[in-house]
C-alpha positions as CSV (number, residue, x, y, z in Angstrom):
1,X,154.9,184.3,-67.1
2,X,157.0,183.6,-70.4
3,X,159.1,186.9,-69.2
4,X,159.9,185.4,-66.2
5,X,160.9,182.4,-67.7
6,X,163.2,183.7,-69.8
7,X,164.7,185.0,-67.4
8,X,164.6,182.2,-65.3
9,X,166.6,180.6,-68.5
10,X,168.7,183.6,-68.6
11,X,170.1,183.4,-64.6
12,X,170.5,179.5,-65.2
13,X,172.9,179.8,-68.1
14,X,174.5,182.7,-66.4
15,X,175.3,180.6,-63.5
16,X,176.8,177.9,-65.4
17,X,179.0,179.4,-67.6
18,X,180.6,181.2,-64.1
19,X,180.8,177.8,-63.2
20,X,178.7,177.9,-59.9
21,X,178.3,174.8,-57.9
22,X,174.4,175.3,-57.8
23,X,172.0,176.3,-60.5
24,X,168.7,177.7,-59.9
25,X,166.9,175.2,-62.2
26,X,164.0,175.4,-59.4
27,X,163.0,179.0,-60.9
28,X,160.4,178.6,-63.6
29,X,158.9,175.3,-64.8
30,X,160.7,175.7,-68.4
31,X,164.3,176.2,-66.3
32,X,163.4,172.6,-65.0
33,X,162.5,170.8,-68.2
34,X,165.5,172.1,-69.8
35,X,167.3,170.9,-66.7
36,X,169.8,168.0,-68.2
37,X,169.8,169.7,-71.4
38,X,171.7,172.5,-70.2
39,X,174.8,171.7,-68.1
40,X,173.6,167.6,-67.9
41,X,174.0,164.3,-68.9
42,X,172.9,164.9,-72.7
43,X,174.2,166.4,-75.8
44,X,172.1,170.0,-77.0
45,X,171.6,172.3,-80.0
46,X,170.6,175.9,-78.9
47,X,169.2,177.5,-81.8
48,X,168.5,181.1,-81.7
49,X,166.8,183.0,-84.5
50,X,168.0,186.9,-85.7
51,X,166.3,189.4,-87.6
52,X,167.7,191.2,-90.0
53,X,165.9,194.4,-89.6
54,X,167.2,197.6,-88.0
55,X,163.9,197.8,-85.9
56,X,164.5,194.2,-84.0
57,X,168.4,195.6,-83.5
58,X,168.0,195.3,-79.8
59,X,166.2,191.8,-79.8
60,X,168.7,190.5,-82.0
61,X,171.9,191.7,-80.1
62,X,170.5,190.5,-77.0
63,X,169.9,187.0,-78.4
64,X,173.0,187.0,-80.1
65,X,174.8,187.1,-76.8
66,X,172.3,184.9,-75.2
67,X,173.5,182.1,-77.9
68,X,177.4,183.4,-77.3
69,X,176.8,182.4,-73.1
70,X,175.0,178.9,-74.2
71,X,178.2,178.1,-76.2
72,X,180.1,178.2,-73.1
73,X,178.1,175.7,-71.5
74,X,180.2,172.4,-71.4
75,X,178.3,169.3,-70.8
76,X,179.9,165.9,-69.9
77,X,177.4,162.9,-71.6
78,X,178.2,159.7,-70.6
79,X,176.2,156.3,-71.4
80,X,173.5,154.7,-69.4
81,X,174.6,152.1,-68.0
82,X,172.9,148.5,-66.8
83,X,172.4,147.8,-63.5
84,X,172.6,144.5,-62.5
85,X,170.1,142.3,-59.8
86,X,172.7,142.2,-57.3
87,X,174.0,145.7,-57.9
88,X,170.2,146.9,-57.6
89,X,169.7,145.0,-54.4
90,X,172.8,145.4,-52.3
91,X,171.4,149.4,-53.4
92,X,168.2,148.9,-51.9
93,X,169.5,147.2,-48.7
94,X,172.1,150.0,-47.9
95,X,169.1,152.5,-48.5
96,X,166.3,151.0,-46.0
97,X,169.3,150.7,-43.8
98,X,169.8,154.5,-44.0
99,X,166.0,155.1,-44.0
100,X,165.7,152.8,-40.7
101,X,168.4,155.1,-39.2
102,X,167.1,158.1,-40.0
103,X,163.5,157.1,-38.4
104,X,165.1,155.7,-35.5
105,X,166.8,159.6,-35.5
106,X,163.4,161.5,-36.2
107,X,161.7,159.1,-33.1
């Protein structure tokens, strides 16, 4: 389960630093926690963790260049804004509007 989330993690960052239209954030349940932390509407610190013994040499070049693919990540945070009453109903209004149309369709 954690292996398969990992690489879950792993085929989500690799799809946004090719710069993919879609990421498969739908993967593993981790992969959609992490979802507007990585390529989202927030700001993130990826910390990875190295040991410095010969006998973890494989586990720490593979997360070095795990941490080298986050750092090409580039999310774009912007400020929550307020929505207003009117803003909020003319919204609402245009969406049962669409929802009547598409039951009308489905009938």
């Amino acid at each position: 389960l954690v292996h398969k989330s990992f690489s879950a993690l792993g085929n989500v960052i690799k799809s946004l630093t090719e710069g993919h239209a879609e990421a498969p954030y739908r993967e593993s349940k981790l992969t959609c926690v992490l979802r507007d932390a990585l390529g989202g509407n927030c700001n993130s610190t990826f910390i990875i963790t190295a040991s410095p013994s010969s006998y973890n040499i494989s586990e720490t070049t593979n997360t070095i260049r795990l941490g080298q693919r986050v750092r090409r990540i580039v999310n774009h945070p912007r400020a929550n804004g307020d929505v207003n009453v009117d803003h909020y109903r003319r919204w609402l209004l245009s969406t049962e509007v669409k929802m009547g149309a598409l039951v009308g369709f489905v009938k």
